[in-house]
C-alpha positions in Angstrom: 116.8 -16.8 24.8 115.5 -20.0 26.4 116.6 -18.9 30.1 114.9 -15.1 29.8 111.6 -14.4 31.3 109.2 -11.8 29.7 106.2 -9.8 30.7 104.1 -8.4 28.3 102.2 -5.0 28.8 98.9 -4.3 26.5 97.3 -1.4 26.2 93.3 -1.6 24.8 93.3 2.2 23.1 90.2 3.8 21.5 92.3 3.6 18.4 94.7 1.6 18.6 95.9 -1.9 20.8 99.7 -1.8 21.8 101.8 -4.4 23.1 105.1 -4.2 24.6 107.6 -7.4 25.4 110.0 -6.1 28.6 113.0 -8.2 29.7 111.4 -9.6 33.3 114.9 -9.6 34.5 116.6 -6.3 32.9 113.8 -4.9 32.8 114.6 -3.5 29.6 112.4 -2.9 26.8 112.9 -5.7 23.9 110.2 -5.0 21.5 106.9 -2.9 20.8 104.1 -3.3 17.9 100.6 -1.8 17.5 97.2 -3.1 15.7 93.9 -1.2 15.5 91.6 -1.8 18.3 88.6 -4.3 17.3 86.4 -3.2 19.7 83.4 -6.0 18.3 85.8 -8.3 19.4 88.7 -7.6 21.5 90.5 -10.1 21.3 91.4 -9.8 17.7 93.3 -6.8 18.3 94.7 -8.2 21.0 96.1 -11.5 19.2 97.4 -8.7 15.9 99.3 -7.2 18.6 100.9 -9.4 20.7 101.7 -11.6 17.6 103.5 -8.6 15.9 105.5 -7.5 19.1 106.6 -11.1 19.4 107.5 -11.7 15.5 110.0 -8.8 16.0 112.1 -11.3 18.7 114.0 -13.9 16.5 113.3 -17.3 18.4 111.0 -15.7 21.2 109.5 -18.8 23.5 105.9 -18.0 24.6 106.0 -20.5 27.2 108.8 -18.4 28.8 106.6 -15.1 29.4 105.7 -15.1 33.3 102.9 -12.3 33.1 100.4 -10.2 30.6 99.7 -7.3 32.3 96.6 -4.8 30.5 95.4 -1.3 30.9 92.5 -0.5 29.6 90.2 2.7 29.1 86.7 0.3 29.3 85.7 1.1 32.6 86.2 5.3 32.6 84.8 5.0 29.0 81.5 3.3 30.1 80.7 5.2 32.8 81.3 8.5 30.6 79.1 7.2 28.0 76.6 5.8 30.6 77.0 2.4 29.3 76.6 -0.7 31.6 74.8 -4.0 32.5 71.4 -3.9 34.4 71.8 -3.6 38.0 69.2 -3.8 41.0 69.7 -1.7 44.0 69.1 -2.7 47.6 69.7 0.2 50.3 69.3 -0.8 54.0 68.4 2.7 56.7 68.4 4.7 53.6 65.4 7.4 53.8 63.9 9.1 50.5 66.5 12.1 51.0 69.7 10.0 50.9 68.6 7.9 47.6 67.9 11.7 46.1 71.5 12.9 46.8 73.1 9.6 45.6 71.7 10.6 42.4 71.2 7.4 41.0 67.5 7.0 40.1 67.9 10.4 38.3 70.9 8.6 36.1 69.2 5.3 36.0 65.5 5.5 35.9 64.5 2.0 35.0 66.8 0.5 37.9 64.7 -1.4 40.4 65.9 -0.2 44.1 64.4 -2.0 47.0 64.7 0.4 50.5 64.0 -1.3 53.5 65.1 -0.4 57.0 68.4 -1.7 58.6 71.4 -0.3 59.0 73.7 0.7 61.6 74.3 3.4 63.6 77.8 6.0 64.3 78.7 3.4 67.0 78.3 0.3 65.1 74.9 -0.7 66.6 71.9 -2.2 65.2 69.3 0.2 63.8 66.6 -2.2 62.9 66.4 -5.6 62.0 66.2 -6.7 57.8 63.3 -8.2 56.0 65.6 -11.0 54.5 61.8 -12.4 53.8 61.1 -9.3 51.6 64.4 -9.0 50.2 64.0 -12.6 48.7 60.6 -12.1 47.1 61.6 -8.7 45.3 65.1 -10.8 44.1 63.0 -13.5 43.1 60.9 -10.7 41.1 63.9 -9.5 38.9 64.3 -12.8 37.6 67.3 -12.4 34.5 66.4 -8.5 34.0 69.1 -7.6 36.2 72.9 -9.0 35.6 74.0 -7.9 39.0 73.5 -6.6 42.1 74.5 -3.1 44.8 74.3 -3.5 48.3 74.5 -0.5 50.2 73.5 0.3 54.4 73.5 2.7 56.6 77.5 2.9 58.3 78.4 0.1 56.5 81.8 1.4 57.2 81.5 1.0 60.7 80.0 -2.0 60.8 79.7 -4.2 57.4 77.1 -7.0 58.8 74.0 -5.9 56.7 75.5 -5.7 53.8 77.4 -9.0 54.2 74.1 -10.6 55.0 72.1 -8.9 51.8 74.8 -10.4 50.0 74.9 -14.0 50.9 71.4 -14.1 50.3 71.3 -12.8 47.1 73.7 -14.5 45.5 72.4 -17.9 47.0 69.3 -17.1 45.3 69.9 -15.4 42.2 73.7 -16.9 41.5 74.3 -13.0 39.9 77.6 -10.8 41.5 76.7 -8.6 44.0 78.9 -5.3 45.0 79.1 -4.4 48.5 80.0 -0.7 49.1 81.9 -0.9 52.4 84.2 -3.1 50.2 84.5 -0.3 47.7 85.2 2.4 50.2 85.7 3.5 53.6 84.3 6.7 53.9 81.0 7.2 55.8 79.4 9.1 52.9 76.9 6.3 52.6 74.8 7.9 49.0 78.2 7.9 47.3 78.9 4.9 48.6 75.7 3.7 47.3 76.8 5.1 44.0 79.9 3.6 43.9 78.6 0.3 44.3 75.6 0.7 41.4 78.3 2.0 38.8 80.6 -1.1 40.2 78.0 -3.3 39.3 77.3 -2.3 36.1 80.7 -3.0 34.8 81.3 -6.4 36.0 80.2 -7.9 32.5 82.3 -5.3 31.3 85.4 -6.2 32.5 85.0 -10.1 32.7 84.4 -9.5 28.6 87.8 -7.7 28.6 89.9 -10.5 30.9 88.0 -13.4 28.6 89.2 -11.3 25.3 93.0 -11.4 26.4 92.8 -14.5 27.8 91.6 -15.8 24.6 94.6 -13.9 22.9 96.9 -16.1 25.3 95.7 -19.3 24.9 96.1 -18.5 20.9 99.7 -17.5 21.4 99.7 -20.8 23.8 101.0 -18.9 27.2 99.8 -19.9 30.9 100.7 -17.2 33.2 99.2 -14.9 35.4 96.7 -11.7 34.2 96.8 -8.8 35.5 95.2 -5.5 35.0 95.9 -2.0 36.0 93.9 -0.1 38.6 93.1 3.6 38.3 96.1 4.5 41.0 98.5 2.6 38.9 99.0 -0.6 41.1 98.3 -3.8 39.8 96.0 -6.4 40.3 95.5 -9.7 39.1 92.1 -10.2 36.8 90.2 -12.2 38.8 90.4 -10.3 41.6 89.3 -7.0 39.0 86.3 -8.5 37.6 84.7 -7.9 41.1 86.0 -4.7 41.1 86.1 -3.5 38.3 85.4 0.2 39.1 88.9 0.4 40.6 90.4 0.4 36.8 88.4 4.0 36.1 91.3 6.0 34.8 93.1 2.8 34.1 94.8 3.9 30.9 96.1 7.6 32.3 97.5 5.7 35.4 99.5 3.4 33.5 100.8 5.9 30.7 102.3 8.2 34.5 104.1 4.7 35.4 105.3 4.2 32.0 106.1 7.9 31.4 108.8 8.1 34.6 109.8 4.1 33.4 111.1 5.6 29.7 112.0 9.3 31.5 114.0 8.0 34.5 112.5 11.8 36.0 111.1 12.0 39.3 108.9 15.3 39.1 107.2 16.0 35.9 103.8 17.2 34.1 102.7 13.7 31.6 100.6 14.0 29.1 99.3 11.7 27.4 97.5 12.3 24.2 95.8 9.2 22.4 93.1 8.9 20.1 90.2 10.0 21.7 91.3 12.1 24.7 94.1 13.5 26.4 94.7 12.9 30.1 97.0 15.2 32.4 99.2 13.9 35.3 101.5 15.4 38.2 104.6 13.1 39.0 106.1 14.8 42.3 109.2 13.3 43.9 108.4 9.7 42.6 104.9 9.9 43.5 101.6 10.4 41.3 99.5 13.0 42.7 96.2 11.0 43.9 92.8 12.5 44.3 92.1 11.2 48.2 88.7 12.0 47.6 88.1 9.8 44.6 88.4 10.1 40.9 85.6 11.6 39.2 84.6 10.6 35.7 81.6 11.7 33.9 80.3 13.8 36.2 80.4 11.1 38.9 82.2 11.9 41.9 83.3 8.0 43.1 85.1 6.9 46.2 87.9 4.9 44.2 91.5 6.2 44.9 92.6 6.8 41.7 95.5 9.4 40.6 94.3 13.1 40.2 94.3 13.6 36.4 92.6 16.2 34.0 91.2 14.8 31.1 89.7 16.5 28.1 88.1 15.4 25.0 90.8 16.0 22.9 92.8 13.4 20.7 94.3 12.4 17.1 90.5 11.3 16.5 88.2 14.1 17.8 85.8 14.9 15.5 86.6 18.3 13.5 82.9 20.4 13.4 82.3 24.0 12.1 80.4 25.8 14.7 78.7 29.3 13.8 80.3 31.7 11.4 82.6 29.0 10.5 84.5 28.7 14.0 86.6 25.3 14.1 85.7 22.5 17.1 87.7 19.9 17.8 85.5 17.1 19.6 85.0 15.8 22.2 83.5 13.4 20.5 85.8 10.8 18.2 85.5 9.5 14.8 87.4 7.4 13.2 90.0 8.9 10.8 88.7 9.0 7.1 92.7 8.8 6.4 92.3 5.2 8.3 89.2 4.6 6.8 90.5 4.4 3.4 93.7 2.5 4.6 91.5 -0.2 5.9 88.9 0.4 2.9 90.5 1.5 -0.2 87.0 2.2 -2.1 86.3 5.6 0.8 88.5 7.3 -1.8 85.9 7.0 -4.7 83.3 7.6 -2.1 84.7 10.8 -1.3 85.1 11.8 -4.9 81.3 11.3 -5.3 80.8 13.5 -2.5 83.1 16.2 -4.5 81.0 16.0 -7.2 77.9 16.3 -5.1 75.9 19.7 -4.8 73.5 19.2 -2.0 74.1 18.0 1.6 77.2 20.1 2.2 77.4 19.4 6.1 77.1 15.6 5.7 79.4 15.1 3.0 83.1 13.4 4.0 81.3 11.4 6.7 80.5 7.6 6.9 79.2 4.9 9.1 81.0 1.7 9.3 81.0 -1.2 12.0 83.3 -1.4 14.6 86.4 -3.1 13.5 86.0 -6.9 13.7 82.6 -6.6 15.0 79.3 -8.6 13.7 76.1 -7.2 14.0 74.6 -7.4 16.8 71.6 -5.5 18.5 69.0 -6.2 21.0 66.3 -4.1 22.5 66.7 -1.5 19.1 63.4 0.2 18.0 62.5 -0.4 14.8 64.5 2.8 12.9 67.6 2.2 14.6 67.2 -2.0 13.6 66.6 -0.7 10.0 70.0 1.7 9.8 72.1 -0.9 11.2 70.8 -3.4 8.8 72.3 -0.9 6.1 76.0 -1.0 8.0 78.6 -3.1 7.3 82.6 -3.1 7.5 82.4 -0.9 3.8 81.4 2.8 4.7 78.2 3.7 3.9 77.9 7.8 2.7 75.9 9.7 6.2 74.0 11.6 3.7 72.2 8.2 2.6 71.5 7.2 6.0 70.4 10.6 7.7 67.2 11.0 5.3 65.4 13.0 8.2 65.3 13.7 11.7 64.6 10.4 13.1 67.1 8.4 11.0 69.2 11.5 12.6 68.7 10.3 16.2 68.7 6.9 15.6 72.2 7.2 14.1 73.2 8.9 17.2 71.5 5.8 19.7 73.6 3.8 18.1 77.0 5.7 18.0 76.3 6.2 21.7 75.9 2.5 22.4 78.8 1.5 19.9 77.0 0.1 17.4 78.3 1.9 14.2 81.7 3.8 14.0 81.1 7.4 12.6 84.3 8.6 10.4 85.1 11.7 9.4 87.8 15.0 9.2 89.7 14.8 12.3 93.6 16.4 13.4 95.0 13.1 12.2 93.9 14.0 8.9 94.7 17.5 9.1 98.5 16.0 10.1 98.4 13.9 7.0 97.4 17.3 4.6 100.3 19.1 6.6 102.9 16.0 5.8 103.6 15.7 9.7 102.0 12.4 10.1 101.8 9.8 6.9 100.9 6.4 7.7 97.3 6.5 6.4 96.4 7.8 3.1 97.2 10.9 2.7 94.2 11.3 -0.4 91.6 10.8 1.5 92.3 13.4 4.1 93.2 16.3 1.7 89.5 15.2 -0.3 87.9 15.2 3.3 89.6 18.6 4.1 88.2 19.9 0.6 84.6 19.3 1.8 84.8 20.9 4.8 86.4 24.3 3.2 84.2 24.2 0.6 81.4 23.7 2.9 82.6 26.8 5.4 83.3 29.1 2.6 80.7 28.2 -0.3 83.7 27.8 -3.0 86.2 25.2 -3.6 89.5 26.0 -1.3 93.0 26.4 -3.3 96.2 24.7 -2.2 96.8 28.1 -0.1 93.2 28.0 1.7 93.6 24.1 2.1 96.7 24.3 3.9 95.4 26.9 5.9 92.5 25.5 7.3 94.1 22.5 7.9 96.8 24.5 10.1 94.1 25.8 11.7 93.7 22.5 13.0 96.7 21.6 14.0 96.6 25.4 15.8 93.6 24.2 17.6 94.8 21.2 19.2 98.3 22.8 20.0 96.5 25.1 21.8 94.0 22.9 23.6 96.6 21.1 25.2 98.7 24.0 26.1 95.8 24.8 28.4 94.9 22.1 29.9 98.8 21.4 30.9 98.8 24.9 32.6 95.7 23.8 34.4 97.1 21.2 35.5 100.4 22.4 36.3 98.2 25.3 38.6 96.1 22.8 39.7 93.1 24.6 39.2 91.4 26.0 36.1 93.0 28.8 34.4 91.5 31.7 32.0 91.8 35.3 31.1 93.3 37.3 28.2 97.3 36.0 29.4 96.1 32.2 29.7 94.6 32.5 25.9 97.6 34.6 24.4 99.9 32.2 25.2 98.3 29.3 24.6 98.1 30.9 21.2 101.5 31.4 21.2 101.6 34.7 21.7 104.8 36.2 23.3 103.6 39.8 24.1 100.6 41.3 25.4 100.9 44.7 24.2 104.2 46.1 25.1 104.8 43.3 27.6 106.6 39.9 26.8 104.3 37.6 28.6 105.6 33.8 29.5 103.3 30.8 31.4 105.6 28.1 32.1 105.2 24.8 34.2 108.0 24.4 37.3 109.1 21.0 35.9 109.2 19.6 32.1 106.6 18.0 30.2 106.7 14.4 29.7 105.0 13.9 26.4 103.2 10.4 25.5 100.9 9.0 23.3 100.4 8.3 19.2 100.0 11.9 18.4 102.6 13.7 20.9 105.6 14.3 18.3 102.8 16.3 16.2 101.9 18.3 18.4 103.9 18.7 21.8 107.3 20.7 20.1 104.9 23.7 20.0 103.4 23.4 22.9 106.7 23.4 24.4 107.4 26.7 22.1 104.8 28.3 23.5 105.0 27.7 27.1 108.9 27.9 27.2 109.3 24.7 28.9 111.6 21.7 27.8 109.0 18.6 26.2 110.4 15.1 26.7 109.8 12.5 24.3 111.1 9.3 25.5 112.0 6.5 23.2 109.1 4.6 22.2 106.7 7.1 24.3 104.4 5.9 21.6 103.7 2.9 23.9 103.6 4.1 27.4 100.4 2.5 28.7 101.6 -0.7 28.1 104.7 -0.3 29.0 103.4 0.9 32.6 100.8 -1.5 32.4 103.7 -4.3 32.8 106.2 -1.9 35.2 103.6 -1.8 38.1 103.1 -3.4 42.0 100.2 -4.5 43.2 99.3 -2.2 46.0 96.3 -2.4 48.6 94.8 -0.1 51.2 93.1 -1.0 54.2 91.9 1.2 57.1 90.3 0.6 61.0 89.3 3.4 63.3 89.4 3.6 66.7 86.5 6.0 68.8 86.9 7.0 72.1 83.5 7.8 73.9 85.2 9.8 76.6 84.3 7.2 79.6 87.3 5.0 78.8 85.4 2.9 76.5 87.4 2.8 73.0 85.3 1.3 69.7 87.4 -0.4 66.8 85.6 -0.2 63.4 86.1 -0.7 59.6 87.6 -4.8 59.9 84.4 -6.7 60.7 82.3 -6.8 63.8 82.6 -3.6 66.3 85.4 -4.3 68.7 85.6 -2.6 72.1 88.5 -2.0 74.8 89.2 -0.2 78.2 92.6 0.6 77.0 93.0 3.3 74.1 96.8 1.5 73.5 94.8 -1.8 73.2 92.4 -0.3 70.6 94.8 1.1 68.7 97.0 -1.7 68.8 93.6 -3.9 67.4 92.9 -1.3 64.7 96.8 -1.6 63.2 96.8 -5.1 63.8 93.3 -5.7 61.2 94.3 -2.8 59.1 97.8 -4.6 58.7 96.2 -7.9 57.8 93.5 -6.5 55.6 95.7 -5.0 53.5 98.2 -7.8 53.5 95.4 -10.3 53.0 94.1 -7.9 49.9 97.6 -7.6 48.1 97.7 -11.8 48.6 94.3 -12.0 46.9 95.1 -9.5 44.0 98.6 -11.5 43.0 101.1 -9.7 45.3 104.0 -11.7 46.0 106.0 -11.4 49.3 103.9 -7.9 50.1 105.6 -5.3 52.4 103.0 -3.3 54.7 103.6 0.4 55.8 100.9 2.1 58.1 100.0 5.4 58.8 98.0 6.9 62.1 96.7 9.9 62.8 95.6 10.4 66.3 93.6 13.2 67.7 93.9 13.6 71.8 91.6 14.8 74.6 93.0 18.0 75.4 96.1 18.0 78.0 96.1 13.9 77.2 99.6 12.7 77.0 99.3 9.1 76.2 97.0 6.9 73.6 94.3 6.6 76.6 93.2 10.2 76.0 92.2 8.8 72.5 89.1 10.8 70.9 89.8 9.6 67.3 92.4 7.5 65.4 92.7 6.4 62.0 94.6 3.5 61.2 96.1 3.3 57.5 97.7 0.7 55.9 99.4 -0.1 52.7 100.4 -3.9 51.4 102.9 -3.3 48.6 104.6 -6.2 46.3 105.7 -7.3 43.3 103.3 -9.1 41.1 103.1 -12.9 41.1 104.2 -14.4 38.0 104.4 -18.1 36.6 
């Protein structure tokens, strides 16, 4: 084996980390393994996995791996939780009206924005000159309250000097990363922009925490090679380069599993679906191509100006929490627990625990649930109020019983401040567990989930449940989630959202509608991946007569894609006619102006080609190819590029990744 290279792909889950070793050469898959996701400390899971996926290769040499590539769901999780690091805010030519629609002092009220006036006009032109004086004394003002910095000015886009400027001053005197929209984007929408840039900035510690974690895992497994990480359009790019950018890997973890999904499929048009612990994300694969969303992925209500592929994700996973609504009506999430089947594989004692909570009378809804810390975490804790210090103080890595935490209302919302902020784990009844009571999934213990399914029946119908009732309810699970992702499937396959009576009859698996046989079937076949697919995705191919592929080792898409993917950059230069014969070339630097429209446009490839070359370079491309795309629009009658009213300039650096 001492002449083989290898790449290895890792995938950071909500549940689980996998890691896969592919044949750099073959490109062949040689061996796959999975640990549970530390997520107090990263890297743990990290080293678990890679050390089991190489233990399976008799006589592997480290030394001879040439790349670790990573997808991760850290970013799209963050922003969805609203989690991030402090960030100040300056806006140059922004008026009271544009910070309103960017939204972001409604989302972040304690986030210090400076407006000043600056800016640029359509043309590129100077609007007014910055107070560089005032912008150093309110920098000097944050002092270490903020860990990073948003630039944002009026057409940046058009003309980037302003923000470049705000830039080089900050970081002279404050040393802290700044984000510059016009980097981010080149759209003109400057309070989206200006959004972009904020939620950018808030997950640079993110990130870098994320890069140092594997890092750490390679230096323990004694490999020098490049890192990569996987961007939310499925390109690569290498780590450094990310932890500036970090808001390009939102929707990381689907945009790896659509790679990995045609990698293991060898199909060209497909519906992927990749259901994992906490969520399941929906994909189009048409002729080759994922289906992007041009105008920018949006995650957790923000609508950013990333390029990212067009996925539908909904809270929906082997982990979402199972809840009784009113009159006994199952929910399934969105948010996750951890399994109380894993629990008790991990902790052993949850058994007895959950026998005491049989034998308990009172505090029906809380019974079956616990608080643990996150997997390899120590505590930890700043800025807690004094009810939320004293709850965490009770945590550790044994579960602690809810019902002797939740004493009252505000234990109550403490608990919840610091599930949000990922300081305690909840567990409880999830489909996992309902899978384990069903024998269609036995890996954890089996025990714990039928005790944890006893509470809940007994809890819904005030009596203990019989074998009959248990298996029922926990079929009713199972029901659920088949048809939860039935739906969102046929959403995505009509590429819009989809309800009636014939949506919901057949995602219940109902074949007629009266005395009509009703069928709601995708054009192409699902692509199934994911931990919990096998359980689930044979019915949902029942039910919406379509053929379901499971690849081998779909299990482990993500990381698979995560090491099958390019490095791929954008750039893109516009040219402006003013209808006088003068022609303006913005988006590369400084406004450029010709007399010749074939001169502009010439100028506008030419630093759209080298941007994106330049980018690919930066991000670890090796010998990148460049395509470009123009769209032109003409003076009326015009017949040559000198009748120029508008062109955009595209281009596209694609290569292989660099590795050692």
């Amino acid at each position: 084996m001492g002449q083989a290279t290898y790449i290895i792909g890792i995938d950071t889950g909500g549940t689980y980390t996998d890691a896969v070793v592919i044949d750099a050469q073959k490109h062949v898959l040689l061996a796959s393994a999975k640990a549970i996701t530390t997520k107090g400390d990263l890297a743990v899971g990290v080293i678990e996995a890679m050390g089991l996926a190489m233990a399976k290769l008799e006589g592997f040499d480290a030394s001879a791996v040439s790349m670790v590539s990573v997808s991760t769901t850290l970013a799209t999780n963050a922003v969805v939780e609203g989690h991030g690091g402090a960030v100040g805010l300056i806006l140059a030519g922004f008026d009271e009206a544009m910070l309103k629609r960017s939204g972001l002092q409604a989302a972040f009220p304690q986030m210090p924005v400076l407006r000043i006036a600056g800016g640029h006009d359509h043309t590129g032109a100077e609007v007014a000159k910055l107070d560089m004086a005032a912008v150093k004394a309110w920098a000097a003002a944050q002092g270490d309250t903020v860990s990073a910095y948003a630039v944002a000015a009026g057409f940046a886009v058009r003309n980037p000097a302003h923000e470049l400027a705000l830039a080089e001053l900050i970081t002279a005197e404050t040393g802290k990363p700044v984000t510059m929209s016009h980097s981010l984007a080149s759209a003109l929408d400057a309070p989206r922009r200006a959004q972009t840039a904020v939620l950018n900035a808030r997950l640079i510690s993110r990130i870098t925490e994320l890069a140092a974690a594997v890092r750490r895992a390679m230096a323990e497994h004694k490999m020098a090679c490049p890192l990569m990480l996987v961007k939310g359009d499925g390109s690569l790019a290498s780590a450094d380069a990310v932890s500036a950018r970090p808001i390009e890997t939102v929707l990381s973890g689907p945009a790896a599993s659509l790679i990995g999904a045609q990698w293991l499929s060898g199909l060209e048009s497909f519906v992927m679906s990749d259901m994992g612990g906490t969520t399941t994300d929906v994909g189009l694969l048409i002729d080759g191509q994922p289906q992007v969303a041009e105008q920018g992925a949006e995650v957790g209500g923000w609508r950013t100006m990333v390029k990212a592929i067009d996925v539908k994700t909904i809270g929906l996973g082997g982990d979402s929490e199972v809840k009784l609504g009113a009159g006994g009506v199952l929910q399934l999430g969105p948010e996750r627990a951890v399994p109380v089947s894993l629990l008790c594989a991990r902790r052993p004692e949850t058994l007895a625990l959950l026998e005491a909570d049989l034998a308990e009378s009172t505090g029906g809804s809380m019974l079956g649930k616990f608080l643990v810390l996150p997997f390899g975490a120590v505590k930890a804790g700043q800025g807690l109020n004094e009810r939320e210090a004293d709850i965490l103080a009770q945590v550790s890595q044994s579960p602690v019983p809810l019902r002797r935490l939740a004493t009252g209302t505000a234990a109550t919302r403490a608990i919840a401040a610091l599930r949000k902020r990922g300081l305690v784990q909840f567990c409880s009844f999830t489909p996992s567990d309902a899978a384990h009571v069903l024998g269609l999934q036995d890996n954890w213990s089996r025990a714990a989930a039928e005790l944890a399914a006893r509470l809940l029946v007994r809890f819904r119908d005030m009596k203990a449940a019989d074998e009959a009732v248990l298996q029922g309810f926990c079929r009713g699970v199972w029901d659920a989630a088949v048809a939860a992702s039935a739906r969102v499937v046929l959403q995505q396959a009509f590429g819009k959202p989809v309800s009636g009576e014939l949506v919901d009859a057949v995602c219940a698996g109902q074949k007629r509608l009266g005395g009509v046989a009703i069928t709601l079937s995708p054009a192409m076949p699902i692509v199934a991946v994911g931990g919990p697919v096998r359980i689930y995705y044979p019915e949902v191919g029942q039910r919406l007569s379509c053929e379901v592929v499971f690849a081998p080792n779909c299990e482990v898409a993500n990381a698979i894609g995560a090491a099958a993917g390019l490095v791929a950059c954008r750039a893109v230069a516009q040219v402006e006619g003013d209808g006088s014969g003068l022609f303006r070339v913005t988006g590369q630097g400084p406004v450029r102006t010709f007399t010749s429209g074939a001169q502009a446009l010439a100028e506008a490839q030419r630093l759209a080609e080298a941007a994106a070359m330049a980018q690919a370079l930066q991000q670890g491309g090796e010998r990148p190819r460049v395509k470009t795309h123009i769209e032109k629009h003409l003076l009326p009658e015009a017949r040559d590029d000198e009748g120029l009213i508008t062109a955009l300039v595209t281009a596209e650096a694609r290569g292989l990744p660099h590795v050692a």
